[in-house]
C-alpha positions as CSV (number, residue, x, y, z in Angstrom):
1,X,11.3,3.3,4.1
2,X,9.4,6.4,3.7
3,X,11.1,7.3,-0.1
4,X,9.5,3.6,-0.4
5,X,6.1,4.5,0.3
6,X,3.2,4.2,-2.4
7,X,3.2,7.4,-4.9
8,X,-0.6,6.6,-4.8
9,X,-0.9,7.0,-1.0
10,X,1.8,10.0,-0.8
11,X,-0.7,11.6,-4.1
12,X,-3.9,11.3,-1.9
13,X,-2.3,12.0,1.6
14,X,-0.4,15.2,2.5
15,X,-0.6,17.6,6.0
16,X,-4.2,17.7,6.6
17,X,-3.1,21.1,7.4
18,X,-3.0,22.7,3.9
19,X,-6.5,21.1,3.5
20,X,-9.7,23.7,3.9
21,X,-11.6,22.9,6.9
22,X,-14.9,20.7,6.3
23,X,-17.1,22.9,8.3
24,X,-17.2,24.4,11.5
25,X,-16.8,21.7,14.7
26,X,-18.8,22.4,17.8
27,X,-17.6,20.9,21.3
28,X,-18.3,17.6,21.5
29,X,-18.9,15.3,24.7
30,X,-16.6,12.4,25.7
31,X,-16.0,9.3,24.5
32,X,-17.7,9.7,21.0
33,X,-17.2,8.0,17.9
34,X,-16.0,9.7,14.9
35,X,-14.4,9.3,11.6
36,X,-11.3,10.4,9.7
37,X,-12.1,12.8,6.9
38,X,-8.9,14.1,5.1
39,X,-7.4,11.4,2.9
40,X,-4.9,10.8,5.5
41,X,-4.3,12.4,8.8
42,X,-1.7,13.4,10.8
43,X,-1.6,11.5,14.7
44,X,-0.1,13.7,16.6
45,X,2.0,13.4,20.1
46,X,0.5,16.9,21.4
47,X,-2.3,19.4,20.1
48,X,-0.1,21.4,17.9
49,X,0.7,21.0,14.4
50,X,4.6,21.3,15.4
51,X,4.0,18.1,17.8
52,X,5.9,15.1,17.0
53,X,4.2,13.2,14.6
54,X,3.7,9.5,15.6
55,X,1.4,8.1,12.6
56,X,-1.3,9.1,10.1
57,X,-4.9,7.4,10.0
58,X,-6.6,6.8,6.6
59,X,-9.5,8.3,5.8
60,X,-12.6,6.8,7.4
61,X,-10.7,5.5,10.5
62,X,-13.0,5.2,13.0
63,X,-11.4,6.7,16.0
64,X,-12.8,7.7,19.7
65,X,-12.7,11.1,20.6
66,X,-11.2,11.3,24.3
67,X,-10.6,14.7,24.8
68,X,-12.6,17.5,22.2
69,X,-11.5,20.5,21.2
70,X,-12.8,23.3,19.0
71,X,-9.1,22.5,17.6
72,X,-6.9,19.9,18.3
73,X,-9.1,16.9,19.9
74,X,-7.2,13.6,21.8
75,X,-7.9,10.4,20.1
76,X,-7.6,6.8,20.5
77,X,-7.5,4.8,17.1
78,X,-8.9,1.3,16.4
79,X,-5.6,-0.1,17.1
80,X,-5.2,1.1,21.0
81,X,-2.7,4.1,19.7
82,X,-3.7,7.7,21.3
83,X,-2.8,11.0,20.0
84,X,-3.9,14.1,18.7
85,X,-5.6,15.4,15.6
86,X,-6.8,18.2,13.7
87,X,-10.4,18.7,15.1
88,X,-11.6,20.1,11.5
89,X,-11.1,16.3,10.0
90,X,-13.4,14.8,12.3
91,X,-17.0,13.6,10.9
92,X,-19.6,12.2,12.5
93,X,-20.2,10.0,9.9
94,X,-18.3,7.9,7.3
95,X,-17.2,9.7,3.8
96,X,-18.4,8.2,0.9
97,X,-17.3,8.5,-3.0
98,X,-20.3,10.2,-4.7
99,X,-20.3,13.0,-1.7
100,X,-16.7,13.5,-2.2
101,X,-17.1,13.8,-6.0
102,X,-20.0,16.7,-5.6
103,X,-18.2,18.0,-3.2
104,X,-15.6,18.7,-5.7
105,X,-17.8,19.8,-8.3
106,X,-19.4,22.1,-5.8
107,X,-15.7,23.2,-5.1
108,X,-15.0,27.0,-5.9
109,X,-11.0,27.0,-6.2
110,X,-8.4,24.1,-8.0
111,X,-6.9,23.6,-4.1
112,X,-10.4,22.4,-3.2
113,X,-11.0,20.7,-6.1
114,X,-8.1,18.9,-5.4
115,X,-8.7,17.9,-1.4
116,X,-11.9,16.5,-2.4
117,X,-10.2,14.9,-5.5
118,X,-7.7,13.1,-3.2
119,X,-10.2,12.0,-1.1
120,X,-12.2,10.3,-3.4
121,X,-9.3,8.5,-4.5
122,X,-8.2,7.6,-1.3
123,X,-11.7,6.3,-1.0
124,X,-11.7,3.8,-4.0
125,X,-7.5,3.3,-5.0
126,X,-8.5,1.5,-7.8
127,X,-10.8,3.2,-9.5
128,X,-8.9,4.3,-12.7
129,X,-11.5,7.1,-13.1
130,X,-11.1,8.6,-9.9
131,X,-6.9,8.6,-10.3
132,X,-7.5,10.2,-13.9
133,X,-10.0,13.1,-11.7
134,X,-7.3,13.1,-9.2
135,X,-4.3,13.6,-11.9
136,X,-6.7,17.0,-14.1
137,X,-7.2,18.1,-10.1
138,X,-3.0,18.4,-10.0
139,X,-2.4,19.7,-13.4
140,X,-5.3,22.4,-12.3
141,X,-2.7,23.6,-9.5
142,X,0.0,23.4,-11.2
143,X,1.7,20.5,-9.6
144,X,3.0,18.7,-12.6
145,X,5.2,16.1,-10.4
146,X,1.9,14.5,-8.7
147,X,-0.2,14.8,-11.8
148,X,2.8,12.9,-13.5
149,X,3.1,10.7,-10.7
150,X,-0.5,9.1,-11.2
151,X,-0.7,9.2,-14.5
152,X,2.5,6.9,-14.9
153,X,0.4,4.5,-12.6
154,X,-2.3,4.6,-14.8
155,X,-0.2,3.7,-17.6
156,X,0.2,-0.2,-16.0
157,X,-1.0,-2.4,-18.3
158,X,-4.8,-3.3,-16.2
159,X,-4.6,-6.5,-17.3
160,X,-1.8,-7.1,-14.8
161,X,-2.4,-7.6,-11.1
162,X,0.1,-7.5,-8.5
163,X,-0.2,-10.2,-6.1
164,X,-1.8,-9.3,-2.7
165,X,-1.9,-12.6,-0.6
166,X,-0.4,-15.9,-1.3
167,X,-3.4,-18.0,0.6
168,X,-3.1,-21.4,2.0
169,X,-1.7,-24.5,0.0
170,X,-0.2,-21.5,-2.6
171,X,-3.2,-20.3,-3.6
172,X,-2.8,-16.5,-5.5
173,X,-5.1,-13.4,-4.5
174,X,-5.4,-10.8,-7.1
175,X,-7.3,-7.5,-5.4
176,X,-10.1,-6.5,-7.4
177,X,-12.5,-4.0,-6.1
178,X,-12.5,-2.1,-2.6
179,X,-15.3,-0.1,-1.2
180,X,-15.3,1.5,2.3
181,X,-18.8,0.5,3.4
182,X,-21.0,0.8,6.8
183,X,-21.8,-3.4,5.3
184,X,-19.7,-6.1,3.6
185,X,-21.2,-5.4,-0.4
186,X,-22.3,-9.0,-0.6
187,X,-24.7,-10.1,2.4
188,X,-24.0,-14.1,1.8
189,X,-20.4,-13.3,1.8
190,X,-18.7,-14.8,-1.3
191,X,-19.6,-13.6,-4.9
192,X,-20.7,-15.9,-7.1
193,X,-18.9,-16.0,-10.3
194,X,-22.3,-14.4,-12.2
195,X,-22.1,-11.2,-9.7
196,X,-18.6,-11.1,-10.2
197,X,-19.1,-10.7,-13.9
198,X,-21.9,-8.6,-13.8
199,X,-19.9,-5.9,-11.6
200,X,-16.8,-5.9,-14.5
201,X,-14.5,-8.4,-12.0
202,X,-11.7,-10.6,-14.2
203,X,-13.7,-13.6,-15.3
204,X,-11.2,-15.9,-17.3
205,X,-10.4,-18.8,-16.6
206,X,-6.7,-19.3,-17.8
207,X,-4.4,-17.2,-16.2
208,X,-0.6,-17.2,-15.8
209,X,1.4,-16.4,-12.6
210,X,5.0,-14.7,-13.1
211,X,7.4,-15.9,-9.6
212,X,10.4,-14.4,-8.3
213,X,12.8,-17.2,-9.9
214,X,11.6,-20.3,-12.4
215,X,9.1,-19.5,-15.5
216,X,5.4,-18.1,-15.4
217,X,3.3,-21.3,-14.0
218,X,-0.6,-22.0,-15.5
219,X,-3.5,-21.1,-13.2
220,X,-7.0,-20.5,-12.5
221,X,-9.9,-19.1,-11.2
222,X,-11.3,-20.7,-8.6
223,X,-13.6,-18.4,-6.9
224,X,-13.9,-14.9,-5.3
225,X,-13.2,-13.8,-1.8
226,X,-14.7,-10.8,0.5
227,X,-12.8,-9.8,3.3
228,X,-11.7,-6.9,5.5
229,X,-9.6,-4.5,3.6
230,X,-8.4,-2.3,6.2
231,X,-10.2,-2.9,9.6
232,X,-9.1,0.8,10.7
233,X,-11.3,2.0,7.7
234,X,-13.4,-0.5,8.2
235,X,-13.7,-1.5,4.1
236,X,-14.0,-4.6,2.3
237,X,-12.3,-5.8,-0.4
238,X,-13.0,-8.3,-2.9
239,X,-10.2,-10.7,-4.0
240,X,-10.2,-13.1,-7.5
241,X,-8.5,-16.5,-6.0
242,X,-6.4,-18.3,-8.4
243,X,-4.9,-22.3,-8.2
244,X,-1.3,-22.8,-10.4
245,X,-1.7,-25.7,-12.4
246,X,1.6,-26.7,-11.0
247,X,3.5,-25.8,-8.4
248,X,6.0,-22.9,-8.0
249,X,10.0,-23.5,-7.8
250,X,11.0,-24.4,-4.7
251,X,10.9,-20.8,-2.4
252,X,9.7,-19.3,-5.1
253,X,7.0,-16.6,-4.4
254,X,4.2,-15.5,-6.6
255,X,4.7,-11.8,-7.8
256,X,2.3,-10.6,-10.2
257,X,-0.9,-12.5,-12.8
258,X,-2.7,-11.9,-15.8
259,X,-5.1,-13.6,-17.8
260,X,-4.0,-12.1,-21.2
261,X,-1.3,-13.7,-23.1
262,X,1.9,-14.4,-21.1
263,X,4.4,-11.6,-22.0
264,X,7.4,-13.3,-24.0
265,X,9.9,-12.4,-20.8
266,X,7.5,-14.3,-18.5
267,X,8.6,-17.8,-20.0
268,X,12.5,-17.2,-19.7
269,X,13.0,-19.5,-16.6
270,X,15.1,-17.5,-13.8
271,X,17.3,-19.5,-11.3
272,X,17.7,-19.2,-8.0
273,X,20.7,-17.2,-6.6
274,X,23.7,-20.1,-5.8
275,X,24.2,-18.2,-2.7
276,X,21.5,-19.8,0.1
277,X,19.3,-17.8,2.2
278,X,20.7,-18.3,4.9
279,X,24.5,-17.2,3.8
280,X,23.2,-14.1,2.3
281,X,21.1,-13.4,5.8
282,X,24.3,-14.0,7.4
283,X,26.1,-12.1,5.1
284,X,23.4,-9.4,5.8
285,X,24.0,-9.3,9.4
286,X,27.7,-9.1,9.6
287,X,27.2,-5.8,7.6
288,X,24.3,-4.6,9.3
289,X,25.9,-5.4,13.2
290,X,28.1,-2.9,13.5
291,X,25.6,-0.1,13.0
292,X,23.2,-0.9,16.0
293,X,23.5,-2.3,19.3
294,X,19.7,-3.5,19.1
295,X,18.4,-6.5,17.5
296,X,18.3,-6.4,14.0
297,X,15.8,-7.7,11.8
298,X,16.5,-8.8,8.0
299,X,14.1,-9.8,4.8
300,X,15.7,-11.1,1.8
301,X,14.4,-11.5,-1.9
302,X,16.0,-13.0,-5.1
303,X,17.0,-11.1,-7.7
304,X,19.0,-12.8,-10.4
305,X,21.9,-14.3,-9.3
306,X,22.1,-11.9,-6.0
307,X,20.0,-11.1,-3.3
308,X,18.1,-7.7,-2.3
309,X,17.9,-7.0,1.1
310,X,16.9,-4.8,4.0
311,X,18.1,-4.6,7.8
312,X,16.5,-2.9,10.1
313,X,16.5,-1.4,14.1
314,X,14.6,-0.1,16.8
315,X,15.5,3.6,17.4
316,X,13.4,3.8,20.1
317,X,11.5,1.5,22.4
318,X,8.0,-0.2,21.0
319,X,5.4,2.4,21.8
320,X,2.0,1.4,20.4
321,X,1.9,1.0,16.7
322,X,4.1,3.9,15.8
323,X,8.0,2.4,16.5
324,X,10.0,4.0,14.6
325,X,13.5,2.4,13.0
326,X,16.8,3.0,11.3
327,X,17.7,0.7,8.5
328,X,20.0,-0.1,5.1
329,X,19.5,-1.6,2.2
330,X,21.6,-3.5,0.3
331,X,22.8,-6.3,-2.5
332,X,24.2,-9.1,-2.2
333,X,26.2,-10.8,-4.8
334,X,26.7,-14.1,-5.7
335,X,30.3,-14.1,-4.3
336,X,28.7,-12.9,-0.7
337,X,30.1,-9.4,-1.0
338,X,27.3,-7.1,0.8
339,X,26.9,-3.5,-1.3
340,X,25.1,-0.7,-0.1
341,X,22.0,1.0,-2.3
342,X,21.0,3.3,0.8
343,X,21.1,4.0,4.6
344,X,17.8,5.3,5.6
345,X,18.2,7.3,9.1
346,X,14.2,6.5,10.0
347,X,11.5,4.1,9.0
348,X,8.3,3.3,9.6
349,X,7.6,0.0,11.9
350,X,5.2,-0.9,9.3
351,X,8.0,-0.1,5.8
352,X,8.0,-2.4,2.5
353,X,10.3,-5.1,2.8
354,X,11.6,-6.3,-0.5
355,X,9.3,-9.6,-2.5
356,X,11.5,-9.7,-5.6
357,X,13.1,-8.2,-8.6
358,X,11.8,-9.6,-11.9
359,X,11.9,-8.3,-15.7
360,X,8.4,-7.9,-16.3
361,X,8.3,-6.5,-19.6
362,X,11.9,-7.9,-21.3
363,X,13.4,-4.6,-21.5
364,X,16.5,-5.5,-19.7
365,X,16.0,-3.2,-16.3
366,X,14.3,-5.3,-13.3
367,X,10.9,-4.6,-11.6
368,X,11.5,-4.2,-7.9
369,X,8.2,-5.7,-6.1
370,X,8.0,-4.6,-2.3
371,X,5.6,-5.4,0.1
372,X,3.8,-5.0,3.5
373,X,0.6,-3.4,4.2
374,X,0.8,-2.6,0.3
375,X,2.1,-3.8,-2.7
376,X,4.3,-1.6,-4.6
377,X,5.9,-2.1,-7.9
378,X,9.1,-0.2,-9.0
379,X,10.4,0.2,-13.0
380,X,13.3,2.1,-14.2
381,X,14.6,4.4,-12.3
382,X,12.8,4.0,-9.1
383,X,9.8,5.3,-10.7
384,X,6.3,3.3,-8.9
385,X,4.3,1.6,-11.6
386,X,1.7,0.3,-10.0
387,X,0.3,-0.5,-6.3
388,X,-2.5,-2.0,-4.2
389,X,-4.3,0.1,-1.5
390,X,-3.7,0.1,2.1
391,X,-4.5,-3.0,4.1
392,X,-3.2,-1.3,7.6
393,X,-4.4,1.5,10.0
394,X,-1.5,3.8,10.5
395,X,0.9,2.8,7.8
């Protein structure tokens, strides 16, 4: 799934390699604690950059340094994984926005710029005015692709949140703020509804909730939710939690909320394929059988009258966090004939799996919503319109 992943996250990643070192490194003694610094970096199988690469960490990972090295230093991440990293994009201490920004406005050349640009954004995903720094930093190298990239993500409508969680008894959580922070940013754990407005966080009440099948369903705001973002990083994230007025359609799943007027194409109620879940699994199987002797593993999603769907297999045996897998996806039509969009070679463990498609905006094409340790949203022509941040180490 990696032509899948988040444009955002491939914008503020990249081989830490091209990046200019932070500062010299002296020798350190082992075990020691230190933290990521590039916006995402390379976990390595050996102390070379040609080594097999068996994950990247985002930035701020707190990781233990094993074995140092004035280059190439063995680690062992949060998660139990051990591997190999640049030495250079190790730090003793977490990174934070505001060094990241002076750092770039300290910066003497548009590639340095940029490295600090991404790693700001990587800091703060949803910070529009970071992602606008980050697209100027692009345009200043000349990479119009990435600059264009972010800027068509910047172009969602903000009013419009993609739906992070469903919580317990259907409730909807709507990501609104993340900060990588030594401290959860509110000491008594929940916000009240007056911090939550005095910091900019949605404060309406009405809201509506767009599902994969059936019509947009009332809801509202209950409350707001702190919680670990990413417990690699080791950042919070604050969460608006919605109740629908009324319950979804059966299997229905909630994709995406605003508390604006519902869009026209929201109230058009969408049915449910005819074909079941479990014929179109089955369905999905018998295709996907003959390509692996291993098990298989499926996920399914409505779209319309048909089904989206990916298969997928272990290429080689679980190894820490970092399996990797070959998979397909694929259609499948009302009628149970199984149609092939792609055949991926190697995926990530850890790849989108598919939530829905849905026409968000009544021009006729469907958004594809994926999810996983992110939510990505997909318009015409596979282009990413929007996306949450990160929520897992080594993704």
């Amino acid at each position: 799934m990696q032509g899948m992943l988040s444009a955002l996250l491939f914008a503020c990643s990249g081989d830490p390699d091209a990046l200019p070192d932070l500062s010299a490194v002296p020798a350190l003694p082992a075990p020691v604690l230190r933290y990521v610094a590039a916006s995402s970096l390379n976990l390595r199988a050996a102390g070379r950059s040609d080594a097999p690469r068996l994950g990247a960490l985002s930035i701020n990972s707190p990781v233990t340094v094993m074995s140092p090295g004035s280059s190439w230093s063995e680690i062992e991440a949060a998660n139990g994984a051990t591997g190999w990293v640049d030495t250079a994009f190790l730090s003793p201490e977490p990174l934070t926005v505001d060094r990241a920004r002076q750092a770039a406005a300290e910066a003497s050349s548009a590639a340095a710029v940029l490295s600090w640009r991404q790693r700001s954004a990587a800091l703060s995903p949803l910070d529009r005015t970071l992602l606008e720094e980050l697209a100027e930093a692009y345009e200043a190298t000349g990479d119009e692709a990435q600059a264009s990239l972010i800027r068509q993500q910047l172009s969602w409508p903000a009013e419009i949140l993609p739906v992070e969680r469903i919580g317990a008894g259907g409730e909807v959580w709507l990501l609104v703020d993340t900060g990588l922070l030594e401290e959860a940013p509110f000491a008594d754990g929940r916000p009240t509804m007056e911090k939550a407005s005095l910091l900019g966080y949605p404060d309406a009440s009405q809201w509506w909730v767009l599902p994969d099948v059936g019509a947009a369903v009332p809801a509202r705001l209950a409350r707001y939710e702190q919680d670990v973002l990413n417990e690699c990083a080791g950042d919070f994230g604050v969460w608006a939690v919605l109740t629908l007025d009324e319950p979804l359609a059966p299997s229905g799943r909630a994709l995406v909320a605003t508390s604006s007027a519902v869009p026209q194409a929201w109230t058009v109620p969408i049915a449910p394929p005819s074909l079941s879940r479990a014929e179109a699994e089955q369905h999905l199987r018998d295709f996907a059988e003959p390509r692996s002797s291993d098990a298989i593993t499926t996920s399914l999603a409505p779209s319309g009258d048909s089904w989206v769907g990916v298969a997928r297999w272990a290429m080689t045996a679980e190894e820490d966090f970092f399996t990797t897998s070959a998979g397909i996806y694929v259609r499948i039509t009302a009628e149970g004939a199984v149609r092939l969009i792609r055949e991926e070679p190697e995926l990530d463990s850890l790849a989108l799996v598919p939530y829905g498609q849905r026409d968000l905006d009544g021009d006729g094409s469907p958004e594809t919503f994926w999810g996983g340790c992110e939510v990505d949203i997909f318009g015409d022509g596979g282009l990413l319109e929007t996306a949450t941040p990160n929520t897992c180490c080594g993704c």
